[in-house]
C-alpha positions in Angstrom: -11.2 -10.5 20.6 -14.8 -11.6 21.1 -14.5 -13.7 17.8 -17.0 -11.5 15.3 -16.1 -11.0 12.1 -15.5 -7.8 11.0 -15.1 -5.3 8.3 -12.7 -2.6 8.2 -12.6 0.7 6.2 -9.9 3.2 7.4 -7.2 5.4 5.7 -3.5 3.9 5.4 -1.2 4.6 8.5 -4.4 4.1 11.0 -2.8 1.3 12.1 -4.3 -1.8 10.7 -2.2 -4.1 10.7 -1.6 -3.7 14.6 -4.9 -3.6 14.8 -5.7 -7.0 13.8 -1.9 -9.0 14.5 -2.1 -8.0 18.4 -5.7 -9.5 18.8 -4.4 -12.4 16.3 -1.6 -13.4 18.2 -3.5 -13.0 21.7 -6.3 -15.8 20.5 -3.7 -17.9 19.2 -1.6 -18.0 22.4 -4.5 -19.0 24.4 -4.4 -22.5 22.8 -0.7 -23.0 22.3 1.6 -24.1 19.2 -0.9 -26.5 17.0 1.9 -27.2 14.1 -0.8 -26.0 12.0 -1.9 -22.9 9.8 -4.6 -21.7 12.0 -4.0 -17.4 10.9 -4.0 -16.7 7.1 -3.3 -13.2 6.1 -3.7 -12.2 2.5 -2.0 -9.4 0.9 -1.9 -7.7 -2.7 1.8 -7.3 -3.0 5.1 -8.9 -1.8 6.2 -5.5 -0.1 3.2 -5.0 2.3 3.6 -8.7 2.5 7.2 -8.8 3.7 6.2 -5.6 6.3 3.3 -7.8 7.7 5.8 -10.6 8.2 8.5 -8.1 9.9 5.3 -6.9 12.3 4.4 -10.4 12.5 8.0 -11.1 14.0 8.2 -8.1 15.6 4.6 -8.2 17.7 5.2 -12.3 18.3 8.7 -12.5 19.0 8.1 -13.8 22.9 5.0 -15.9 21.8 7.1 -19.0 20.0 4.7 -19.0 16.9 6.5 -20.1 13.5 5.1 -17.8 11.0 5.9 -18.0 7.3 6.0 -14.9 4.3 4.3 -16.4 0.9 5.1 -14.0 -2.1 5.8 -14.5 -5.9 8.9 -13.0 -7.8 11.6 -14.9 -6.2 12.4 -18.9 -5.6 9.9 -20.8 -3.8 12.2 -23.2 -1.8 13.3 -21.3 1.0 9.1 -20.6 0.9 8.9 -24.4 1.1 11.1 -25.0 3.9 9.6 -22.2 6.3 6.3 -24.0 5.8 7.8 -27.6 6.4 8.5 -26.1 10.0 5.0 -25.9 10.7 4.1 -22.2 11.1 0.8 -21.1 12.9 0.6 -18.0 10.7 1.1 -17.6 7.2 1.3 -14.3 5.2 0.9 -14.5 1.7 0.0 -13.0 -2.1 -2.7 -14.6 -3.6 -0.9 -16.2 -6.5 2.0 -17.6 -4.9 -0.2 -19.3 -2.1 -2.3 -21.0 -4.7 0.5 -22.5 -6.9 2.1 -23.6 -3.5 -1.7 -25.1 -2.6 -1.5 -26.6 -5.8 2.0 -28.6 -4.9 0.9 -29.6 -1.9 3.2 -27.4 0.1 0.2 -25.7 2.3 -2.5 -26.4 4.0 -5.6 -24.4 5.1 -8.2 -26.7 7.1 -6.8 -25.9 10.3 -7.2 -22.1 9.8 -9.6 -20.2 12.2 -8.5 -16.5 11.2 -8.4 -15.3 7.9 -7.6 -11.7 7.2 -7.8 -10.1 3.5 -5.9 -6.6 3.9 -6.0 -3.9 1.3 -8.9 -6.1 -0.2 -9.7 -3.0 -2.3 -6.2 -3.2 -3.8 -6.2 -6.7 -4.1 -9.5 -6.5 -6.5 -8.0 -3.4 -8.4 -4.7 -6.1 -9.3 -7.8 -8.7 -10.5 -7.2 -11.0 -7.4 -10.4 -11.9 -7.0 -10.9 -15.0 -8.2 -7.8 -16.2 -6.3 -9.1 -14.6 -3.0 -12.8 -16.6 -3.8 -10.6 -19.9 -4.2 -8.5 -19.4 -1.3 -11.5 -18.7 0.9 -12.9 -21.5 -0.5 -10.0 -23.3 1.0 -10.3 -22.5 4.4 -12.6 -23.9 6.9 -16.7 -22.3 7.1 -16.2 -21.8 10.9 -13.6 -19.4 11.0 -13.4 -15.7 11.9 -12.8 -13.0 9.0 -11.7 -10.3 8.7 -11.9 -7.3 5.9 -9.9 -4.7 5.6 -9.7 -1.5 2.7 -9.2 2.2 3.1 -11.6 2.3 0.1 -15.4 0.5 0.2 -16.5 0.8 -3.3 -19.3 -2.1 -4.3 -17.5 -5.0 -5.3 -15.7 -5.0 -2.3 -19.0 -4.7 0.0 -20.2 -7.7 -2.3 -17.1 -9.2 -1.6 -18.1 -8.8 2.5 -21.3 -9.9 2.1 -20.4 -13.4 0.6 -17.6 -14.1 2.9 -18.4 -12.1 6.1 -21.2 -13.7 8.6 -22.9 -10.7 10.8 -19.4 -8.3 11.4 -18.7 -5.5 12.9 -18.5 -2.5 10.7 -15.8 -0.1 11.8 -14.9 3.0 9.9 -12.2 4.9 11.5 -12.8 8.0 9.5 -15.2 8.6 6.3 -14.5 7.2 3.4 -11.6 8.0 1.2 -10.5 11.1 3.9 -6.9 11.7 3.4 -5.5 12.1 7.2 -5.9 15.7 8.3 -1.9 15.8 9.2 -1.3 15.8 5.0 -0.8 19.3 3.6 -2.2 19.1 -0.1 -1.5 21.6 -2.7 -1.9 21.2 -6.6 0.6 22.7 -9.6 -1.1 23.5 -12.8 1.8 22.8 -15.2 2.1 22.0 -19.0 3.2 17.8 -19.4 6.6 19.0 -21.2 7.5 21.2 -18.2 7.0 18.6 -15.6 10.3 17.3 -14.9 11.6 20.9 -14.4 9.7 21.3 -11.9 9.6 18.0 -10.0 13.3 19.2 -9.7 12.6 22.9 -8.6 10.1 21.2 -5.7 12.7 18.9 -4.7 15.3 21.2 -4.4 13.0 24.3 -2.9 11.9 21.8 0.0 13.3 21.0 2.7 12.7 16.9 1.5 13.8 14.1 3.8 12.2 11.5 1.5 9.8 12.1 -1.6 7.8 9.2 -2.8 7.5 10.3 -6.8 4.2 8.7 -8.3 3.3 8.2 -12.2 1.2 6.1 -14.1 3.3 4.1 -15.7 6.6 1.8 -15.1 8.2 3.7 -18.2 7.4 6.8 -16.3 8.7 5.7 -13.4 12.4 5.1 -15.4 12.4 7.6 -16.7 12.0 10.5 -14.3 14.7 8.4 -12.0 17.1 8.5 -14.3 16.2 12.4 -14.9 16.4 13.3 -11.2 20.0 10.9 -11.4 21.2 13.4 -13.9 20.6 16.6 -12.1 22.6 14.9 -8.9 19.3 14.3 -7.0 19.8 10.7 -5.8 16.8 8.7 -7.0 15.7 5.6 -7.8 12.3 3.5 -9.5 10.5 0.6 -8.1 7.4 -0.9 -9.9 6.0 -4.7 -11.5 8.7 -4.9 -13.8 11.4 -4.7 -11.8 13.3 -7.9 -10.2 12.3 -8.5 -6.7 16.1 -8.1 -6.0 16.0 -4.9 -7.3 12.9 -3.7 -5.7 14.3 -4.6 -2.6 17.7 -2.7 -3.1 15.7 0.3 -4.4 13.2 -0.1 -0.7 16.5 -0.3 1.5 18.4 2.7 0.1 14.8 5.0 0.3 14.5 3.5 4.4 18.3 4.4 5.0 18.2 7.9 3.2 20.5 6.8 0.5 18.3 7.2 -2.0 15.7 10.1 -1.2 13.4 10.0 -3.6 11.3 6.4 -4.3 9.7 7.2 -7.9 7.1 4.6 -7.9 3.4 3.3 -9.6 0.3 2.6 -7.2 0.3 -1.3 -7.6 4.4 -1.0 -6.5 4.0 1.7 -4.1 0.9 -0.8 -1.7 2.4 -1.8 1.5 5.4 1.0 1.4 5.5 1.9 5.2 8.5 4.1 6.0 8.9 6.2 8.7 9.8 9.8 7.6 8.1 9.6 4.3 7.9 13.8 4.2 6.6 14.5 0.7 4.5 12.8 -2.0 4.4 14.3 -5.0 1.7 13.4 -7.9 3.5 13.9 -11.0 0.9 12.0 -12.7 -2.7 12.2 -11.3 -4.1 8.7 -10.9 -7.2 7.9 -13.3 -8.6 6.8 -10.0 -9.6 9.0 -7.2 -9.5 6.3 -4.9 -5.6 5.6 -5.5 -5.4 9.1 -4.7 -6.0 8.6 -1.2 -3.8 5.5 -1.1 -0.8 7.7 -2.3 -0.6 10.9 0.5 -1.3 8.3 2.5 2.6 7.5 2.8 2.9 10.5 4.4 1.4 12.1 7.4 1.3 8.3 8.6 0.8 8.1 12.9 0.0 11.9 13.3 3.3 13.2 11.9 3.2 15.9 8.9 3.7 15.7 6.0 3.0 17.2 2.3 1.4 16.0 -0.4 2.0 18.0 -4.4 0.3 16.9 -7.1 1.0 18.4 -10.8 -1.8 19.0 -12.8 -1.4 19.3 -16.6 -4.8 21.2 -18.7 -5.6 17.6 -19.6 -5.9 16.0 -15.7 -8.1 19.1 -15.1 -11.1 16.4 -15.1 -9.1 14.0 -13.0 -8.4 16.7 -10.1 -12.5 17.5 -10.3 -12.9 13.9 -9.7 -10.4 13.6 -6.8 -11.6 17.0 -5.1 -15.4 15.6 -5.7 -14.1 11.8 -3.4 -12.7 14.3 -0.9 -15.1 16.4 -0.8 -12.9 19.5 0.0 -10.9 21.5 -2.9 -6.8 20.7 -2.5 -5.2 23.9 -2.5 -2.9 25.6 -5.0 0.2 26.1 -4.1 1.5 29.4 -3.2 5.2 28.7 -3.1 5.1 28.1 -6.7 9.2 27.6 -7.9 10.5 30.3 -10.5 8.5 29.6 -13.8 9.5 29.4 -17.3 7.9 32.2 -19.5 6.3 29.5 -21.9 4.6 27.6 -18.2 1.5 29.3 -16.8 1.9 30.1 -13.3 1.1 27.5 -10.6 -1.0 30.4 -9.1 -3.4 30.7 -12.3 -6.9 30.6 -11.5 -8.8 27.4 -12.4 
């Protein structure tokens, strides 16, 4: 409100984006409706774009603003004709915005609040020479804003080139998974890993279970397992239609479809209420997207449980994920019935 920039650093479900749309919409309705961008809000992927826009609607709805969702994957036109109505706010991917720069479709001189959320995930996707053009776009008197749940150096460098004297404020320590996630860990042999997903989902008492592996393949294939044992799931990830993706988000936030089996890049900006499990059936080669994941769950101070599966060869990546944490994630002690030819969950490390 007082007009500093500022940079950010707080787990997801902390309540960012409240954080900075309230204050956002508050300066802007001091002035009025300009029939200009003046609020630019970047964002790494077209579902945590298309919640900031539903926020955006929701938080503004008595304020008049026009504000417009900018996101690839789907036909630019109806894109082009909610800008042609002259929105104060736009919310956009980096990509998209540019090629719509490009045509002439948007400008940014009139902006006077930029905000780069999930900046950490928006360098993991290689965004950042789109994010350095885009801010090279907007006006030098503005007021920025930084946000990532992770702070690891190129993002500070990031700060320091674009951020003039902000306000640091770290909500908790770095990479600290909220205290209302339960963690536990499975040491489990690869081939035996779809068995038990299925034992876990049927042993819990699941309302929704967002599935994570590494890969899109992954991600196939494990749906269509959990389809064939009559436990209603579906994947979401890059190479799915944005049609499809959305299908697959609308059955998980009805309860249609329980269980969301997902990547990290796909999984960025997922924010449904009731999210009770994640489960890591895959560890993530980066600790840091560790914390992104549980953070689905235990979001605004309800519970929730977070099971990862560790196979002898992601041994390494749960030292590295305990070591960011800087606590040891438990094993789990309700471990299903195991085949004779799988270790026991309960083994000692």
């Amino acid at each position: 409100m007082a007009g500093r920039d500022l940079l950010g650093c707080a787990q997801t479900g902390t309540g960012k984006t409240a954080a900075f749309l309230l204050p956002l919409l508050q300066r802007l309705s001091e002035s009025g409706a300009t029939g200009r961008v003046r609020a630019l809000i970047l964002s790494p992927t077209r579902e945590l774009a298309a919640q900031l826009g539903q926020s955006a609607a929701r938080y503004g709805r008595h304020t008049g603003f026009e504000h417009a969702v900018i996101y690839g994957g789907v036909s630019q036109r109806d894109q082009e004709r909610k800008l042609a109505r002259s929105p104060e706010i736009v919310i956009a991917t980096p990509g998209r915005l540019l090629d719509l720069m490009r045509q002439g479709f948007v400008r940014l001189d009139a902006v006077q609040f930029l905000v780069l959320d999930e900046a950490d995930t928006m360098l993991d996707m290689g965004f950042i020479h789109d994010m350095r053009r885009i801010v090279a776009a907007v006006p030098k008197e503005r007021q920025t804003l930084l946000f990532s749940a992770t702070m690891p150096k190129p993002i500070r460098d990031l700060a320091q080139n674009i951020l003039t004297n902000p306000l640091n404020v770290s909500v908790t320590p770095v990479a600290t998974p909220a205290e209302t996630v339960e963690q536990a860990v499975y040491f489990v042999h690869r081939p035996d890993k779809r068995s038990l997903l299925t034992e876990v989902l049927r042993a819990n008492a699941v309302e929704r279970a967002l599935v994570f592996t590494r890969t899109k393949h992954g991600a196939d294939k494990i749906a269509k397992g959990l389809l064939r044992e009559g436990i209603p799931a579906a994947a979401i990830h890059g190479n799915k239609s944005q049609s499809a993706r959305e299908r697959a988000l609308a059955g998980f936030r009805q309860g249609t479809t329980p269980v969301l089996v997902a990547t990290d890049i796909a999984a960025r900006g997922i924010d449904v209420q009731g999210v009770s499990h994640v489960i890591n059936y895959d560890l993530p080669n980066v600790p840091e997207s560790y914390v992104h994941r549980i953070g689905r769950t235990g979001r605004a101070g309800a519970a929730g449980r977070a099971i990862s599966f560790c196979d002898p060869e992601e041994r390494g990546l749960l030292r590295d994920i305990e070591r960011l944490i800087r606590r040891s994630i438990q094993v789990a002690s309700d471990a299903p019935r195991a085949p004779k030819d799988r270790p026991r969950p309960t083994e000692a490390r």
